[in-house]
N, C-alpha and C positions, 0 to 999 in steps of 0.2 A: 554586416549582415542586415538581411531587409525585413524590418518587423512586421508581421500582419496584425491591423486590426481589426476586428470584430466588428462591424458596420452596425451592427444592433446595440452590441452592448457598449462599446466604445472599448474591450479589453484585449490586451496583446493574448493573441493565440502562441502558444511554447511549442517550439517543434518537438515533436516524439523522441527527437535525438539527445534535446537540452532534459524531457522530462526523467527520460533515463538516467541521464545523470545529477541531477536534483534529488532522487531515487538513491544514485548511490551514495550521496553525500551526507544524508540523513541516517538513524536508526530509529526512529520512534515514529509511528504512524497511527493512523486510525483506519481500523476494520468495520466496516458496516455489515452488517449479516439479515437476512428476515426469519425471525423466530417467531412460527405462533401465527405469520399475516400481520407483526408488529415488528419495524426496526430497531436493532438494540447495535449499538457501537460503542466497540471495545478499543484503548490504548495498546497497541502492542510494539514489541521491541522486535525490529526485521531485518533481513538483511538479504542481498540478492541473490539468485542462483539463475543469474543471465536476466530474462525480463521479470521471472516468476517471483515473487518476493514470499520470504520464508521466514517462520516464525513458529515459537513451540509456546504449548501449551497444556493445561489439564482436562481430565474431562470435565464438560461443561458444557454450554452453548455454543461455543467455538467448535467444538469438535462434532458434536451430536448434531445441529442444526446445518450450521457452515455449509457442509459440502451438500447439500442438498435445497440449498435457495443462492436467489442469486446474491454477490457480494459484490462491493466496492472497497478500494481503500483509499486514503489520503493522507499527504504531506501536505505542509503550507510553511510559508512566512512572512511576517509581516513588519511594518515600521508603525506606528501605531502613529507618531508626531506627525514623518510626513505621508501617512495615509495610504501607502503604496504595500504590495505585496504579491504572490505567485502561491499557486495553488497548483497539483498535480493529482489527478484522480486514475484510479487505474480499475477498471472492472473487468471479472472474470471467473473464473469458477474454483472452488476452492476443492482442494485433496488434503489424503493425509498420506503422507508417505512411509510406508510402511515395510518392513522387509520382503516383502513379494517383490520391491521394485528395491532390491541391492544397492545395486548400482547408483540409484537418486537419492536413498540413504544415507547413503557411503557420503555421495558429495557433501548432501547438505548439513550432517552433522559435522562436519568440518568446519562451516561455516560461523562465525564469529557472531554470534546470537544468542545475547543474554538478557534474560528478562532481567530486570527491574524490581517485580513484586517477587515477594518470598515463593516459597511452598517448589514442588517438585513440579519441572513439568515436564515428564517426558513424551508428549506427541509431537511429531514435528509434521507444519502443514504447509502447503504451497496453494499461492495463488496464481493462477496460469491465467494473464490477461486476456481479453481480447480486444481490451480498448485503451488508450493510454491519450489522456489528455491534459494539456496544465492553460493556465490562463494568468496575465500578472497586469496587474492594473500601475499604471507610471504614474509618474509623476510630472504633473503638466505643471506646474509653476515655471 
């Protein structure tokens, strides 16, 4: 496979195809949200529904903000010794899926998505990309 590098930054560009699946191979990610005109990002526990990635939560800024500014999310990993790692960002617009839309309900609660922190959460929300990009810095030694 033929890597591209980033002529600026020096870093491997991830095709859309690998980012997806780095996407599926994880469950914990990070949501960026703008609340206020100030970013606030949240840990959450996701899982995918094709490119959209889904996760439930309570009321709060996630739900109340979210779908009304714009959002990012990210996965990474790193080697900290030898200084290398991959990064995936996916930006795009957040919903809550709700029974008006059965049918996307129906899937995604099926879907294996457990949060982590206590308490109830039952909204379940999707983030419908529109950009999907990763980048992973090698190791030149």
């Amino acid at each position: 496979m033929k890597r591209t590098i980033d002529a600026r930054t020096g870093l491997e560009v991830i095709d859309p195809d690998e980012c997806r699946r780095l996407l599926g191979g994880d469950v914990v990610g990070r949501l960026a949200i703008v609340d206020g005109g100030s970013p606030a990002i949240f840990p959450v526990n996701y899982a995918l529904d094709g490119e959209a990635i889904v996760f439930r939560t309570a009321p709060g800024t996630k739900l109340s903000a979210g779908p009304r500014s714009p959002v990012a999310f990210e996965i990474d990993d790193f080697d900290r010794d030898r200084r290398t790692g991959w990064s995936v960002v996916v930006v795009g617009r957040l919903e809550e899926v709700t029974d008006t839309d059965s049918r996307t309900l129906d899937r995604v609660t099926r879907l294996p998505v457990e949060p982590w922190s206590g308490g109830d959460k039952p909204h379940w929300m999707r983030l419908v990309p529109t950009r999907i990009s990763g980048r992973r810095i090698v190791d030149t030694s």
